[in-house]
C-alpha positions in Angstrom: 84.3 62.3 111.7 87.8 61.1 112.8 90.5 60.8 110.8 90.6 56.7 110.9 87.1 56.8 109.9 88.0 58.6 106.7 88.3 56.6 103.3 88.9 57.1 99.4 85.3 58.2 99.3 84.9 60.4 102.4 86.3 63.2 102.7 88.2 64.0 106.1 87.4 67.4 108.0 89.7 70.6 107.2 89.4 71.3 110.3 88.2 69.1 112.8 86.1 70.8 115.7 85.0 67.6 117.0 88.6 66.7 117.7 89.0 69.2 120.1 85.5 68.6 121.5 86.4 65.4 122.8 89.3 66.5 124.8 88.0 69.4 126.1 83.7 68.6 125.8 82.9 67.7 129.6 85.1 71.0 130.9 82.9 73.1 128.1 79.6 72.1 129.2 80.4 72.4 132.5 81.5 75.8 132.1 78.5 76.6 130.0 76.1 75.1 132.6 77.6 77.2 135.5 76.7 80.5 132.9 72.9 79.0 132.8 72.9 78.6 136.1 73.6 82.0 137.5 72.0 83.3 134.9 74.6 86.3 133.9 74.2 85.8 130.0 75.2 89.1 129.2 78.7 91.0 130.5 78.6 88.0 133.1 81.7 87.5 135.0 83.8 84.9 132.5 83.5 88.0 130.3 86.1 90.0 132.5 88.0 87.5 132.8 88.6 86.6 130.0 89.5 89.7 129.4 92.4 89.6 131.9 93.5 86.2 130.5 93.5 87.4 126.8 95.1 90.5 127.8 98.3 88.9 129.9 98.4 85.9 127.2 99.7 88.7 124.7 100.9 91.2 127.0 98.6 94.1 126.2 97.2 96.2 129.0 93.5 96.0 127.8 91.9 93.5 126.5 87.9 94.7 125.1 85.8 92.1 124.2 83.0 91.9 121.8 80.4 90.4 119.5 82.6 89.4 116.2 86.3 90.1 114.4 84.2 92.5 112.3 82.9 94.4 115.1 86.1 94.3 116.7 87.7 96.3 113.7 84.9 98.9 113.1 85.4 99.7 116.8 88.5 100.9 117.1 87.6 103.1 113.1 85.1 104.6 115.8 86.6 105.7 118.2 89.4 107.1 115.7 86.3 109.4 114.4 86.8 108.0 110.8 84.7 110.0 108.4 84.6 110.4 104.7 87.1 111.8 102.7 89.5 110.1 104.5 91.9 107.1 103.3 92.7 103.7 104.8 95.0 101.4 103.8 94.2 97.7 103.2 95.3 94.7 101.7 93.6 93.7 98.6 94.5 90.1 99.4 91.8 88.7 102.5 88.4 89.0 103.2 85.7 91.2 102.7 85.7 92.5 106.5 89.2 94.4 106.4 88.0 97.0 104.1 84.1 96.6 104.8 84.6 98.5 107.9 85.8 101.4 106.5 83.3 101.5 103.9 80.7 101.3 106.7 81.9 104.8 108.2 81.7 106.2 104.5 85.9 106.6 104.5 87.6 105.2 101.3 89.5 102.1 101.4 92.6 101.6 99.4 94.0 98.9 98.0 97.7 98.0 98.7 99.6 94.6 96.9 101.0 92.1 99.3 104.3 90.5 99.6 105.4 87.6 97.1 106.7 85.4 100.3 104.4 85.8 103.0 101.5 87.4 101.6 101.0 90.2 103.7 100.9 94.2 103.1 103.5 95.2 101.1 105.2 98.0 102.1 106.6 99.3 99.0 103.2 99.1 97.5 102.1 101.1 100.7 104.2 103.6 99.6 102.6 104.0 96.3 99.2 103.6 97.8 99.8 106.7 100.4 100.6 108.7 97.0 97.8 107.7 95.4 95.5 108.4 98.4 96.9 111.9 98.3 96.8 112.7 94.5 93.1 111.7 95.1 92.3 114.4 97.3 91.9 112.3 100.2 93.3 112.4 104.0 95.4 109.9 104.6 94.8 108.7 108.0 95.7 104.8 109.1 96.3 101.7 107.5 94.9 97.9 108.5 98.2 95.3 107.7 96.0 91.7 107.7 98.4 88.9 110.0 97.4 86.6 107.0 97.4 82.5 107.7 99.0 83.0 110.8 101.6 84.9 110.2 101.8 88.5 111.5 102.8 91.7 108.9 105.6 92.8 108.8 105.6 95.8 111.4 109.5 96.4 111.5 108.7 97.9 108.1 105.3 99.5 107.9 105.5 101.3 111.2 107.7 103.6 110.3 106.7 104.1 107.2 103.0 104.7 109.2 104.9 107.0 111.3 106.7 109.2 108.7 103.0 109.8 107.0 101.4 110.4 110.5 99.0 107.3 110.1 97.5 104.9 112.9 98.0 101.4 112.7 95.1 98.9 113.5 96.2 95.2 112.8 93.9 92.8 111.6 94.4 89.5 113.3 92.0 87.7 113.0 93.6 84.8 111.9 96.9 84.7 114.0 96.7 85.5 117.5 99.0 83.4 119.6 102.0 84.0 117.0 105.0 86.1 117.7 106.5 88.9 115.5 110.5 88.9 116.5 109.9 90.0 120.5 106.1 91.1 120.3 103.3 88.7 120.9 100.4 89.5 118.7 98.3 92.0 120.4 101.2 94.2 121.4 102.0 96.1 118.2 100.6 99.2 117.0 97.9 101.3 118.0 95.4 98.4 118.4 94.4 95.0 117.0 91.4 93.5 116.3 90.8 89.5 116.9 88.1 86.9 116.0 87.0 84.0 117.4 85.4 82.4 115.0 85.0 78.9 115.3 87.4 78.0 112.7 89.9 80.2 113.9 93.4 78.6 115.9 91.0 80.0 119.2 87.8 79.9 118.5 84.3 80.1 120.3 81.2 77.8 120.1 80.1 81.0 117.8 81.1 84.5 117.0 83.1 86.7 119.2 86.5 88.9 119.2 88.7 91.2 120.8 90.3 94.1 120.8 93.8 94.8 122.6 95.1 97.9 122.9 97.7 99.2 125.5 96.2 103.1 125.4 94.2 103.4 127.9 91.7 106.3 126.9 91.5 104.0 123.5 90.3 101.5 125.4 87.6 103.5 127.5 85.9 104.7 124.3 85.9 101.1 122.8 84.0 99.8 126.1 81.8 102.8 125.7 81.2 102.1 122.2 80.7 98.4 122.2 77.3 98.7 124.9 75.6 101.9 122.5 77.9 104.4 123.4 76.7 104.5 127.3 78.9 107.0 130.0 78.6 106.4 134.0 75.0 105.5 132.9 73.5 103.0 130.5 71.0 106.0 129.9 73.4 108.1 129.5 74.7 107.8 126.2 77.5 110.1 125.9 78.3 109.1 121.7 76.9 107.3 119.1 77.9 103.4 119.8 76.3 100.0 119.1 75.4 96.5 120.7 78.9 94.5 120.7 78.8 93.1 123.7 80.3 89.4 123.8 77.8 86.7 125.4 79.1 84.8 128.5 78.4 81.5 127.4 81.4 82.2 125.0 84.0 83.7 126.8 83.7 80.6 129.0 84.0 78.5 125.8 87.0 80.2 125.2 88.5 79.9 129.1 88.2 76.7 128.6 89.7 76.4 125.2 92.6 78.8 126.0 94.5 76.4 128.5 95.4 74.0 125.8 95.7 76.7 123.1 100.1 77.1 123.8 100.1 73.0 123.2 97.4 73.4 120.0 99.9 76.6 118.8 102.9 74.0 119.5 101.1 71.0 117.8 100.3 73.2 114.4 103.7 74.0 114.4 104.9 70.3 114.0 102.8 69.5 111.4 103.7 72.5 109.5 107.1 72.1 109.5 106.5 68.6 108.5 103.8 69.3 105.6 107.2 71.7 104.8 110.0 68.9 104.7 107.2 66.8 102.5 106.0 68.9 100.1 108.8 71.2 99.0 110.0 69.3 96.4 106.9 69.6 94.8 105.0 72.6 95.6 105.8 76.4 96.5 105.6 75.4 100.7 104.9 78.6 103.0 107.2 81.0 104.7 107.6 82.3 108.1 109.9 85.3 108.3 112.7 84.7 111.0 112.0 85.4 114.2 108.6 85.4 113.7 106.1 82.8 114.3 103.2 81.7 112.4 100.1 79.7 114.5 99.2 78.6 111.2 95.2 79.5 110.7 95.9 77.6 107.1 98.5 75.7 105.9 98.5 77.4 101.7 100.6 75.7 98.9 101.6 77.6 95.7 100.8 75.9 92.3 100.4 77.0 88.9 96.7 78.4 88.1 96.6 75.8 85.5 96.5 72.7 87.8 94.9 74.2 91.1 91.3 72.7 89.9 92.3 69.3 89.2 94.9 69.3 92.2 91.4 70.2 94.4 89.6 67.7 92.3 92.2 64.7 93.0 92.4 66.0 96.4 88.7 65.3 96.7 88.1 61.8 94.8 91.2 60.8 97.3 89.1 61.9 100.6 91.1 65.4 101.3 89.4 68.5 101.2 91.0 71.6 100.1 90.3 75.0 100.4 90.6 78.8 98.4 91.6 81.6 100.5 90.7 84.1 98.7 89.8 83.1 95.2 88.9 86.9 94.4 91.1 89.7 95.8 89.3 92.7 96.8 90.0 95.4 94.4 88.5 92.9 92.0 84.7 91.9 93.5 82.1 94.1 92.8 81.3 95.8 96.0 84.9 97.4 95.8 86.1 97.9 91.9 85.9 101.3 92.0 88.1 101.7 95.0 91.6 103.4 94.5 94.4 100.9 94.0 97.9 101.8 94.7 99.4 103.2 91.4 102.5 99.9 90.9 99.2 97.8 90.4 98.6 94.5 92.3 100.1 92.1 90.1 101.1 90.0 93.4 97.4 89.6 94.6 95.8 89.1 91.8 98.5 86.0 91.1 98.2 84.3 93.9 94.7 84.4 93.8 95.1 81.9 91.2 97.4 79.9 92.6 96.9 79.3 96.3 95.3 76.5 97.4 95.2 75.1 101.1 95.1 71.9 102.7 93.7 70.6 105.7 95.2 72.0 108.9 94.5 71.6 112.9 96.2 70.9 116.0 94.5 67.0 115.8 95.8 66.0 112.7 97.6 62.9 113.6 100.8 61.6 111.8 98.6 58.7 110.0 95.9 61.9 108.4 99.3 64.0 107.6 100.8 61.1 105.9 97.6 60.3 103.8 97.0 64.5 102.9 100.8 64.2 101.7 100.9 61.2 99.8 97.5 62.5 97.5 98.8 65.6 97.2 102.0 64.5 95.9 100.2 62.1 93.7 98.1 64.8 92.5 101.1 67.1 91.9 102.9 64.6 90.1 
């Protein structure tokens, strides 16, 4: 539904799909139609390039596509041969998926806080998480920084801190590609990153699909390998143990078509952030974006106190503007991962803003009339 459409008693879309659709549907469909038509559904030829186009958006030198963000993480853990016993470092602040895949390949996740400000991995908290790790008895081997809302990690001070304990870097962004950290696109920092396209994502498919980009080369090979079951020269020749993460065609020319807007989309979040910014700072805790970085703002997340988030979102919703909880849970604390090893300072930062963080509606189609209307509620609602 479009944002004129909406009223006190229907709610407006968080992120509205069909917004996009209707500048981009005819180009879509035909590009989908030209995929039924010849028929290559599987590792067809808008899968390569794609590919290419992904790979000189970011300025990585390979760019290996595949079935889902998930799939896109536990590829690269394969082909770095991660086994139990061995340590990886995650935030306990995102979803399920950045520490799943470790646990899938019987390695240990551990739990690091995140920063107050921008809500990524911590990297004094790191610190204490690598000493942890090691007073465990485990092998501390790589750690997974999660580019959270947008916004990438903060590289310029985990990297060397990865370096000094001899530990990969994969980088989990699944929510930010297209932003910038200082000079590096997203894509171009450490030893690999993982991307998704879900729908909901700043670029996102007609389904599920990802990425990884990597600029070593032999890394690259063994993901390819790995993503069709692990097949050499031959497909019956499997040379090691891989699985079926092959991205369909149909959605790698979805997202050709949805990547030559994407720079004006990245440009057009940016404007209403910065103006949900000038609005709401009086009254809420607004976002940060560390300088010379750039953010392409996969939510838009207010800080409140704990005590008022459910009627904000309930005040929010009578008024016709939904909200959202990313994450309401941090990981250390669901069941699947409680008895995990946490870094040894605690993390008193994650489990706050789990209490407190609550987003608002955010998308490149939100017009000045829907940003006004989300602004004037939620300063109602705050006030």
């Amino acid at each position: 539904m479009a944002q004129d459409e909406c009223s006190s008693n229907t709610l407006m879309p968080f992120i509205d799909l069909r917004a996009q659709r209707r500048r981009l549907g005819a180009k879509i469909d035909n590009a989908i139609l030209q995929v039924v038509e010849c028929g290559d559904y599987i590792m067809g030829s808008a899968v390569g390039e794609l590919e290419s186009k992904l790979a000189g958006f970011c300025g990585a030198t390979a760019a290996i596509s595949c079935a889902n963000g998930t799939e896109a993480l536990a590829l690269v853990l394969m082909a770095r041969q991660v086994k139990p016993g061995q340590a990886i470092f995650c935030p306990s602040f995102t979803f399920a998926a950045t520490a799943e895949v470790v646990a899938w390949l019987g390695a240990v996740p551990v739990f690091v806080d995140v920063a107050d400000g921008t809500f990524t991995m911590d990297p004094v908290s790191l610190e204490a998480g690598i000493a942890t790790a090691r007073r465990q008895g485990l092998e501390a081997v790589g750690l997974i920084p999660v580019d959270l809302f947008g916004q990438p990690a903060d590289y310029d001070e985990l990297i060397p801190i990865a370096e000094k304990h001899g530990l990969w870097v994969l980088c989990d962004a699944a929510q930010s590609f297209g932003a910038a950290y200082k000079r590096h696109k997203v894509g171009g920092l450490g030893m690999a990153t993982a991307v998704s396209f879900f729908p909901a994502k700043p670029l996102g498919c007609y389904g599920d699909g990802g990425v990884v980009l990597t600029n070593d080369p032999e890394l690259a090979d063994v993901i390819r390998s790995l993503r069709v079951h692990g097949q050499g020269a031959d497909k019956y020749d499997n040379v090691r143990i891989g699985m079926n993460a092959r991205l369909d065609t149909m959605q790698a020319a979805v997202l050709l078509q949805k990547l030559t807007v994407f720079d004006e989309e990245i440009d057009a979040r940016n404007r209403i952030a910065t103006r949900y910014n000038d609005l709401l700072s009086d009254v809420a805790t607004v976002p940060k974006v560390r300088d010379d970085c750039t953010s392409v703002w996969a939510q838009y997340t207010l800080r409140i106190p704990a005590d008022r988030r459910d009627s904000f979102a309930a005040s929010l919703k009578r008024l016709g503007v939904p909200t959202a909880v990313h994450y309401r849970t941090p990981l250390h604390l669901q069941t699947a991962y409680r008895t995990c090893p946490v870094a040894e300072t605690g993390l008193h930062v994650s489990e706050t803003l789990a209490r407190q963080v609550i987003s608002l509606p955010m998308h490149p189609y939100l017009d000045v009339a829907a940003q006004d209307r989300i602004v004037e509620v939620a300063r109602i609602a705050l006030s």
